[in-house]
Backbone as numpy.savetxt, mean C-alpha at the origin, in Angstrom:
# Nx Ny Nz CAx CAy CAz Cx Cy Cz
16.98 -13.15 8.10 16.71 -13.61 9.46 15.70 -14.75 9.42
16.02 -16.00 10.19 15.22 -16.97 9.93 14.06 -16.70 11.27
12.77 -17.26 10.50 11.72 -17.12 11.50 11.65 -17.94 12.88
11.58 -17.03 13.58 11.49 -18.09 15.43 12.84 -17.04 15.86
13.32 -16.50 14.98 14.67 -16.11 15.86 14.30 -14.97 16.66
15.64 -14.71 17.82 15.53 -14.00 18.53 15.74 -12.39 17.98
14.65 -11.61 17.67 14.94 -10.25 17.19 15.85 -9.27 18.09
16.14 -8.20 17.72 17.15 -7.14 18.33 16.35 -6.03 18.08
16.55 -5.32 19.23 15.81 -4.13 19.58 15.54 -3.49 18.54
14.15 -2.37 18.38 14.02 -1.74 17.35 14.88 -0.69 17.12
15.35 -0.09 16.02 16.05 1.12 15.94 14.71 2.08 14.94
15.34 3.25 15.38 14.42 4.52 15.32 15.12 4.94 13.94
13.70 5.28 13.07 14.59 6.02 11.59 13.94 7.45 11.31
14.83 8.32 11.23 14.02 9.53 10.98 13.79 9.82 9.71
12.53 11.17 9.45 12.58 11.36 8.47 11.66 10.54 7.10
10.76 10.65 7.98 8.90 9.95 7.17 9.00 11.10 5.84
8.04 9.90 4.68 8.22 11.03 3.47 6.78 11.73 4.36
6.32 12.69 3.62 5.58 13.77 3.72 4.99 14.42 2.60
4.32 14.20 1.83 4.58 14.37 0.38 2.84 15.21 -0.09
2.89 16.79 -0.24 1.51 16.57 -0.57 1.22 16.13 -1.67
-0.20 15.53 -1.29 -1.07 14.99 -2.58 -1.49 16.14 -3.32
-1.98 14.90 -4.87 -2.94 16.35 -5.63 -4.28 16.80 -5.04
-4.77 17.69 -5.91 -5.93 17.49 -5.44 -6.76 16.14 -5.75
-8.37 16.03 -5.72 -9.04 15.22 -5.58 -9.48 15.01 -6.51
-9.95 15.86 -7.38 -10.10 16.33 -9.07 -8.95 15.78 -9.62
-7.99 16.24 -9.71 -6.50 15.96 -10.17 -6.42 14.16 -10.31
-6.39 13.68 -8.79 -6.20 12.16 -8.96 -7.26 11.71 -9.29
-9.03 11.90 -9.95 -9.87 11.40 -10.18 -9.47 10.93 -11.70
-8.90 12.20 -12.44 -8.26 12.19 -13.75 -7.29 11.24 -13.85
-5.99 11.12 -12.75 -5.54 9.66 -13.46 -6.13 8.78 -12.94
-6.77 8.34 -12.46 -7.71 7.27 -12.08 -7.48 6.88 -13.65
-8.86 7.74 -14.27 -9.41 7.36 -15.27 -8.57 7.53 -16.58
-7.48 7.41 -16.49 -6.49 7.93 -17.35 -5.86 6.49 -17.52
-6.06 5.69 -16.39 -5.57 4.95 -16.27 -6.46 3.44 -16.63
-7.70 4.01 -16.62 -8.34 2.76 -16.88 -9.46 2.39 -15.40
-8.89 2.64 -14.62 -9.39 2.20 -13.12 -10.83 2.24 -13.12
-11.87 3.33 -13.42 -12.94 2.93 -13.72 -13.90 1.85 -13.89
-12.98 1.60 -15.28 -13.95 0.13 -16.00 -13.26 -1.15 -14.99
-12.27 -1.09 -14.69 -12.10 -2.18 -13.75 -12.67 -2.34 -12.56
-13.17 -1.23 -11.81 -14.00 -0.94 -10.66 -15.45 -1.36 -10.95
-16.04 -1.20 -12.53 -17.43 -1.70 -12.80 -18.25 0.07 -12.19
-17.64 1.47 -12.30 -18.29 2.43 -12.21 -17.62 3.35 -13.33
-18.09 4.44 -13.35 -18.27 5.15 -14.42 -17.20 6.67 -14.44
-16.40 7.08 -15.36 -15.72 8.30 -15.00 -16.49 9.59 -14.68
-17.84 9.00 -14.72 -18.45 10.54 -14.37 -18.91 10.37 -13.06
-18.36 8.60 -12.15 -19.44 8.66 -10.91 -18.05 9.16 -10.53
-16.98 8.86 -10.77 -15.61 8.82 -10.01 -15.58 10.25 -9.90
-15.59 11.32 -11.20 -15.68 12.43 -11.03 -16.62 13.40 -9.92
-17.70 12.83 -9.97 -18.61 13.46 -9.07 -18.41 13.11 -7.30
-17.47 11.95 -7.22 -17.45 11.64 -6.03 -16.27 12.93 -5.48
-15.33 12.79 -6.13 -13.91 13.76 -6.17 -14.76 15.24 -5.91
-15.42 15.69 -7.03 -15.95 17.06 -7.17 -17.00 17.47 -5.44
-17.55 16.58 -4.92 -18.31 16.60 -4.22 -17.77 16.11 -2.37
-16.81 15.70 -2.32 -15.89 15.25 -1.36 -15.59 16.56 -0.42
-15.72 16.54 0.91 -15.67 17.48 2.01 -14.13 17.28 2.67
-13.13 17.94 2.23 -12.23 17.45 2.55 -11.31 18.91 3.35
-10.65 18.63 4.02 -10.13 19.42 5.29 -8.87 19.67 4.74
-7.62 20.17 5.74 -6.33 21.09 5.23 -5.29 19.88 5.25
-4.71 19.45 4.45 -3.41 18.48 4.30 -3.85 17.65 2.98
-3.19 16.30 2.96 -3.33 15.60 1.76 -4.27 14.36 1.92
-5.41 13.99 1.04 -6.23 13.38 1.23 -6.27 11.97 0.01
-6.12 10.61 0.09 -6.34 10.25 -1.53 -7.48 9.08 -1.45
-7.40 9.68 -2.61 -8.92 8.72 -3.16 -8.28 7.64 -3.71
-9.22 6.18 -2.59 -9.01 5.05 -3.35 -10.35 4.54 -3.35
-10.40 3.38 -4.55 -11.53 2.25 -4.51 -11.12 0.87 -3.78
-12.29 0.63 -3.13 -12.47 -0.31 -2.44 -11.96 -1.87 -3.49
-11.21 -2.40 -2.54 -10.55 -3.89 -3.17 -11.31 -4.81 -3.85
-12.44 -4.24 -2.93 -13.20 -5.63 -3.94 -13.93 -5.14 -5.05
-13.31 -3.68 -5.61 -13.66 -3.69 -6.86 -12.78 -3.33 -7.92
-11.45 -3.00 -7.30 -10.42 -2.77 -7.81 -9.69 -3.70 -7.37
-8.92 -5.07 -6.99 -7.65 -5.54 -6.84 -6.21 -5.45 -6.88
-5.37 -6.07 -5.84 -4.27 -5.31 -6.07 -3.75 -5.74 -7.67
-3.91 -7.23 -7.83 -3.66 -7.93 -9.39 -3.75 -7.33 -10.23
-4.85 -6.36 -10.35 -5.30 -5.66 -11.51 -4.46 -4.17 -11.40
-4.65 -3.72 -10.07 -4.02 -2.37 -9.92 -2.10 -2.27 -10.06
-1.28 -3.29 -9.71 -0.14 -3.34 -9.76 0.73 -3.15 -11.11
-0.10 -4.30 -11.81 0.53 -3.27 -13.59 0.20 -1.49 -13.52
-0.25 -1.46 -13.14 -0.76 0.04 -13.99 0.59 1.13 -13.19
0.95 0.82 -12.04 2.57 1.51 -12.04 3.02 1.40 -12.92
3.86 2.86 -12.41 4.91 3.53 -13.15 6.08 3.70 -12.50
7.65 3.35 -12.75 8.64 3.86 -12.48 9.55 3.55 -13.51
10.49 4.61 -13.72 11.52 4.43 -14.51 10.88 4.08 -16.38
9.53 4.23 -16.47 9.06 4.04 -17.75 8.58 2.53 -17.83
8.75 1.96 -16.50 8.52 0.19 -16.42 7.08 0.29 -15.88
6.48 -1.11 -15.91 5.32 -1.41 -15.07 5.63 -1.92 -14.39
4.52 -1.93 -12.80 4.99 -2.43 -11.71 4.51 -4.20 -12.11
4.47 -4.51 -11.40 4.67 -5.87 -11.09 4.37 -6.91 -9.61
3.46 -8.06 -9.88 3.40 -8.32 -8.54 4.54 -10.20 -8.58
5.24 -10.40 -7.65 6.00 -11.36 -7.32 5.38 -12.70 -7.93
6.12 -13.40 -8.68 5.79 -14.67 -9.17 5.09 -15.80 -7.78
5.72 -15.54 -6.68 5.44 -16.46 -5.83 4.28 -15.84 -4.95
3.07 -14.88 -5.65 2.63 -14.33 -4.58 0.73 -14.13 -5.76
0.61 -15.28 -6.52 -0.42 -15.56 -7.07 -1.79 -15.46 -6.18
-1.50 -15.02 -5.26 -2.91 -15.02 -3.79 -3.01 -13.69 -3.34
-2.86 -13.10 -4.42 -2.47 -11.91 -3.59 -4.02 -11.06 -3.13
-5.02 -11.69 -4.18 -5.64 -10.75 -4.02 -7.09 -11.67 -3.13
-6.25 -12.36 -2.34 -6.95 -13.14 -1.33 -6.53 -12.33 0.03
-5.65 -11.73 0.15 -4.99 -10.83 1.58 -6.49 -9.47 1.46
-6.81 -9.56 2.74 -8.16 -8.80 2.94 -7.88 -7.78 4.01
-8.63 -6.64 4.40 -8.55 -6.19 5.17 -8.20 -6.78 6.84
-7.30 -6.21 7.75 -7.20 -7.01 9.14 -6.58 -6.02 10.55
-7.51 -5.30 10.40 -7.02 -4.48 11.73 -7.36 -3.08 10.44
-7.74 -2.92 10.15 -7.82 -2.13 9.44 -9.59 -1.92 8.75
-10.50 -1.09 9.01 -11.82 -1.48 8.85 -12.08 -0.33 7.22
-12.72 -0.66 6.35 -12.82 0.01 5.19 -14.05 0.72 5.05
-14.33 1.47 4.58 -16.01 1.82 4.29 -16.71 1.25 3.56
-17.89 0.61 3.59 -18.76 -0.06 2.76 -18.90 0.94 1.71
-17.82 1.38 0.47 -18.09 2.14 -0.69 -17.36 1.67 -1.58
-17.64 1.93 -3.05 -16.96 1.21 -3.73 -15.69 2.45 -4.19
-16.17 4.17 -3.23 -15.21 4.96 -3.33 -14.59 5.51 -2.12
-14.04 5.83 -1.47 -13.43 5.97 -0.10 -12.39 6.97 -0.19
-11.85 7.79 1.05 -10.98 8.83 1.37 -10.39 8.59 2.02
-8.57 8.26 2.55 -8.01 8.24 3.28 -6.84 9.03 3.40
-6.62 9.63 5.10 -6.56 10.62 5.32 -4.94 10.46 6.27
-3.93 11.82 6.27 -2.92 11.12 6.88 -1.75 10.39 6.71
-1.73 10.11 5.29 -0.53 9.19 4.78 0.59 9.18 5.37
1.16 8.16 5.58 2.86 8.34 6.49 3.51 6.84 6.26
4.35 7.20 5.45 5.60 5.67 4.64 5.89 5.06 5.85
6.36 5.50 7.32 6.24 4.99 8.24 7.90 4.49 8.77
8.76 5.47 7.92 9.84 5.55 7.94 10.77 5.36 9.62
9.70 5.93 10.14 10.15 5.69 12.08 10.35 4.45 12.48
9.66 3.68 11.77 9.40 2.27 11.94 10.37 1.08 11.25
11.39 1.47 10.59 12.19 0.45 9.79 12.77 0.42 10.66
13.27 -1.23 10.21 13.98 -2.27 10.95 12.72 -2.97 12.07
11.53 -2.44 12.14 10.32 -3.07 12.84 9.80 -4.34 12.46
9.56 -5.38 13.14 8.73 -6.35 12.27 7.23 -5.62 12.62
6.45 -6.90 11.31 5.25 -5.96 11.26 4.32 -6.38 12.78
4.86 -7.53 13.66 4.33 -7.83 14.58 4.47 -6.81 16.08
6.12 -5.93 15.68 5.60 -5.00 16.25 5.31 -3.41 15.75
5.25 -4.01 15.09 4.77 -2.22 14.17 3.14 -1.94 14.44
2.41 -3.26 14.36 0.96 -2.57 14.41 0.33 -2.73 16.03
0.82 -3.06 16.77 0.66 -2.66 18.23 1.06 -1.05 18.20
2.21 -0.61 17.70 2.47 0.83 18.38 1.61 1.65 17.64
1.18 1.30 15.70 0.45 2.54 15.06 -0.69 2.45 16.02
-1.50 1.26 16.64 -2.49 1.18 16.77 -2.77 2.66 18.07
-1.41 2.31 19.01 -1.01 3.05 20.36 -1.24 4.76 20.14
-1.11 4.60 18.63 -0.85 6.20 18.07 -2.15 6.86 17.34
-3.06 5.92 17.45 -3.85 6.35 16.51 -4.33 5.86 15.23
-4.00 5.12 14.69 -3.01 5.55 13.41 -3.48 3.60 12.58
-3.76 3.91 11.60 -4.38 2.36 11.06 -3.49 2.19 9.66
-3.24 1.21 9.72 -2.29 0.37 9.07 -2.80 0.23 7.45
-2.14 0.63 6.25 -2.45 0.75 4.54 -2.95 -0.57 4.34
-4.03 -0.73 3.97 -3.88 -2.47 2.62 -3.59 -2.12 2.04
-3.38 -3.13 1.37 -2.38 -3.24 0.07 -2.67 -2.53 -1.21
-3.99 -2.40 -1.58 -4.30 -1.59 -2.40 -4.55 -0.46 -1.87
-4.66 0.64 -1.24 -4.24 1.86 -0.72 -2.56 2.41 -1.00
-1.85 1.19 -0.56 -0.17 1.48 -0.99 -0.22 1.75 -2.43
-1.14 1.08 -3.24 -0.34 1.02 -4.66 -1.47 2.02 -4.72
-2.94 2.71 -4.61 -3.58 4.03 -4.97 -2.58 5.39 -4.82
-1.40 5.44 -3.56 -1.29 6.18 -3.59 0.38 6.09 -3.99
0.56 5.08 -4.74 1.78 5.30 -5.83 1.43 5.65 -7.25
0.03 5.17 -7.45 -0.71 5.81 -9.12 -0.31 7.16 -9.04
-0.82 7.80 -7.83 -0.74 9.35 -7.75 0.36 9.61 -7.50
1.40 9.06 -7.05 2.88 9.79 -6.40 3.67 8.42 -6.22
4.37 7.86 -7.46 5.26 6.70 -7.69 6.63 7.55 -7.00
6.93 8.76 -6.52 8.20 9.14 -5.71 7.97 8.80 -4.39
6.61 8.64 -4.05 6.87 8.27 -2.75 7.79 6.77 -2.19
7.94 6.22 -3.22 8.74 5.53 -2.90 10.37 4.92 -3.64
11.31 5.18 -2.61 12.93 5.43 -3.27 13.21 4.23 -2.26
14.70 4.28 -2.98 15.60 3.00 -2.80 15.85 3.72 -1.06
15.44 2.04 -0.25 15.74 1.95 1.14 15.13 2.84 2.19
13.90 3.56 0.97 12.37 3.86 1.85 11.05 3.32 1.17
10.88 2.14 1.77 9.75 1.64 0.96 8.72 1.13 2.52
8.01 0.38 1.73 6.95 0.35 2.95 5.96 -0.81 3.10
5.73 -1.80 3.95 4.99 -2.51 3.91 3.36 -1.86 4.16
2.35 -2.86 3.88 1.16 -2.41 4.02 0.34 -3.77 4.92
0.89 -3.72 6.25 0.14 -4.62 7.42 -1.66 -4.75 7.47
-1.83 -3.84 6.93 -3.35 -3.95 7.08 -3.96 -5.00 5.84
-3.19 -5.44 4.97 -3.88 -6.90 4.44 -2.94 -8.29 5.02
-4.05 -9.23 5.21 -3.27 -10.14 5.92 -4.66 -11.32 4.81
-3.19 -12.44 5.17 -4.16 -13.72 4.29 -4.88 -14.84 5.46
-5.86 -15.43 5.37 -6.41 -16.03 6.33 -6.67 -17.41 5.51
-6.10 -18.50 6.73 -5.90 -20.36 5.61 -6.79 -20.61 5.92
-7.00 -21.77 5.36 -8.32 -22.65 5.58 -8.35 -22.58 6.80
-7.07 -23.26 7.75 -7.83 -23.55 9.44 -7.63 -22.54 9.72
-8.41 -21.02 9.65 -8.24 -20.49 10.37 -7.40 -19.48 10.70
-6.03 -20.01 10.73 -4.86 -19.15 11.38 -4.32 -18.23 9.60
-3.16 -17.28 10.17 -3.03 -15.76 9.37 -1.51 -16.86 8.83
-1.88 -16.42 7.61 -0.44 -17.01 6.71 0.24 -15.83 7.36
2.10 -16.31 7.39 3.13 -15.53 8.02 3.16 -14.36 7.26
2.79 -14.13 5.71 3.42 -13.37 4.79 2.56 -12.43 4.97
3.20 -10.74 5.01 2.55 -9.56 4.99 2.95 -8.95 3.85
2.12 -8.64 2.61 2.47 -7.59 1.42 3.04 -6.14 1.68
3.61 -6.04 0.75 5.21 -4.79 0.96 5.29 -4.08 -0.56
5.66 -3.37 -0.46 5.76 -2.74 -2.36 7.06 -1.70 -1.94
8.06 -2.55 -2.35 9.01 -2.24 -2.85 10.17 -1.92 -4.41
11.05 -1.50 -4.58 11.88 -1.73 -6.18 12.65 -2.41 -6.62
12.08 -2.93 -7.37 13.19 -4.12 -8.09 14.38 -3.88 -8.31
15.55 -4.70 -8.06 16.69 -4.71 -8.35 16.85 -5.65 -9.68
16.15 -6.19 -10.23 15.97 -6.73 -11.19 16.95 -8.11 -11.33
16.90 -8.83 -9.81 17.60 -10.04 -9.71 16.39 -11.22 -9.51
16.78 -12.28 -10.15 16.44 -13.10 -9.61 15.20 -13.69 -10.73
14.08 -14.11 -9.98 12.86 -14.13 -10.67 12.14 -13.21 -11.50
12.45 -11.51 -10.89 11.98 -10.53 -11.35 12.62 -10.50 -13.06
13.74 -10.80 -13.45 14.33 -10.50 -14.57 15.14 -8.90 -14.66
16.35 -9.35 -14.92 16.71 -7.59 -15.60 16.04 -6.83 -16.07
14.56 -6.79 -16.88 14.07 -6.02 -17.22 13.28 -5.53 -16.44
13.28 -5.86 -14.94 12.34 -5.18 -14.68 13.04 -4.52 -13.58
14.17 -4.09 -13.90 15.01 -3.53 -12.43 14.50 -2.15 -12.11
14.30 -1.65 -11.71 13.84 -0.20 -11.03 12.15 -0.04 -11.23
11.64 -1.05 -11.44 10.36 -1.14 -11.27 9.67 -1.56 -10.06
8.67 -0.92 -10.00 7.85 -1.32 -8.29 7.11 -2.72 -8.78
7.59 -3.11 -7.29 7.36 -4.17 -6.97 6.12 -4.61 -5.78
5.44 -5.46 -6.16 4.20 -5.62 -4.91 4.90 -7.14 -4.39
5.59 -7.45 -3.61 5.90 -8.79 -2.48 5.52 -8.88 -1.25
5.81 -9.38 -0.90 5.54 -10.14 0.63 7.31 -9.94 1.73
6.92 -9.97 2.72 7.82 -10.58 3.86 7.17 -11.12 5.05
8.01 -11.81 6.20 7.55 -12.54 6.84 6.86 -12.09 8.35
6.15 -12.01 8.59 5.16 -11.13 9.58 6.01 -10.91 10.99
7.66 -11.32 11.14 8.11 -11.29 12.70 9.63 -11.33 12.16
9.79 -11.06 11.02 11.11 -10.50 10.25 11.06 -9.04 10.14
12.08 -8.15 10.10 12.42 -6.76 10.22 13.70 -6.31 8.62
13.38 -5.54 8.46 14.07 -5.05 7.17 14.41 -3.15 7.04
16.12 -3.12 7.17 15.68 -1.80 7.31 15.82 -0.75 6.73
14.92 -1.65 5.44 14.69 -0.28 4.14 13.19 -0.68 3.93
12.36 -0.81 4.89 11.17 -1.23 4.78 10.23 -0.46 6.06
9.64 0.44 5.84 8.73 1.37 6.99 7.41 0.67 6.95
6.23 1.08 7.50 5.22 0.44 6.91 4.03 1.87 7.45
3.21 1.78 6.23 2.59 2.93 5.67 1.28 3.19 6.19
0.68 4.33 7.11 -0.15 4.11 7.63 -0.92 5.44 7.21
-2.34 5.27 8.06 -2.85 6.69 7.44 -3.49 7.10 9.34
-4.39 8.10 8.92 -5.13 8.24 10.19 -6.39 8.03 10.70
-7.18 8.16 9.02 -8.81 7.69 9.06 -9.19 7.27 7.47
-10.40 6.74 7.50 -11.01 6.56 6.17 -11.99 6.85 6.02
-12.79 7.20 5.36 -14.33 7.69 5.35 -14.79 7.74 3.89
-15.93 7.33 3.54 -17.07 7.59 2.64 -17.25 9.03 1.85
């Protein structure tokens, strides 16, 4: 769909994943299993103690680090699917310029967010109107590194023609105004730029902020906290 065009009503998709998380302990371990630590510039025993010490209530909760000490650049290899690494889009070298935007983070370099939902109700939505209604609901919109924290821990949450954008990072240009492109983490079909080898591997891209796709939900939570 080319941009400026006239969109068509939203259609309703049922059937949001739902997926519990591990525990908090549990995902502190692949954190650090993974490396995430030393890339954060803290320690597996602060990560541990934050997890061990965390006040956390009845449903699924996941622990991410704050972007600006983890990146999505850095965090996107470290997926897993199909035995591949994920991967972020050749044409999307800025990625880790898209910042928080409607979406407010905790001044920590460790954080809890609470609520997860792929946002499956919402495909075929553009993201221009997707974050008017989460907002209507409560409900605050993934950055981009939150999407890929909580594929480290649970790479099933996302399958072919349920994937999910993450509206809450947006890029801001020099003058001012919001580049069109909103980051999305979806699976490679392994056409194109991506290469055959990387077909069934997650993918971190972009789409266009008033375009609709409808194998694309967008992933929200309910709170964040310290």
């Amino acid at each position: 769909m080319k941009r400026g065009s006239t969109l068509p009503v939203p259609e309703t998709v049922s059937g949001d994943a739902v997926t519990p998380l591990p525990p908090l302990a549990t995902q502190a371990e692949r954190l650090i299993e993974l490396g995430v630590p030393e890339l954060a510039g803290i320690s597996a025993a602060e990560l541990r103690a934050f997890a061990e010490g965390a006040e956390v209530g009845d449903g699924g909760v996941l622990l991410a680090v704050h972007p600006d000490r983890a990146p999505a650049s850095a965090l996107a290899p470290l997926l897993r699917r199909e035995g591949k690494p994920g991967f972020v889009v050749l044409d999307m070298t800025d990625v880790d310029q898209f910042v928080p935007h409607h979406a407010e983070l905790p001044d920590a370099p460790l954080y809890l967010v609470t609520g997860l939902d792929r946002g499956d109700h919402m495909a075929n939505w553009s993201p221009d109107e997707a974050l008017p209604a989460l907002t209507k609901e409560d409900r605050t919109p993934l950055v981009l590194t939150e999407g890929i924290h909580w594929l480290l821990q649970q790479p099933e949450v996302l399958e072919r023609n349920h994937c999910f954008m993450t509206i809450g990072s947006r890029l801001r240009k020099a003058n001012g105004t919001l580049d069109a492109r909103t980051p999305a983490i979806w699976i490679s079909n392994g056409t194109g730029r991506d290469g055959r080898e990387r077909r069934d591997a997650l993918k971190v891209g972009w789409c266009w902020w008033n375009n609709r796709h409808t194998w694309l939900g967008f992933g929200s939570a309910t709170s964040r906290r310290p």
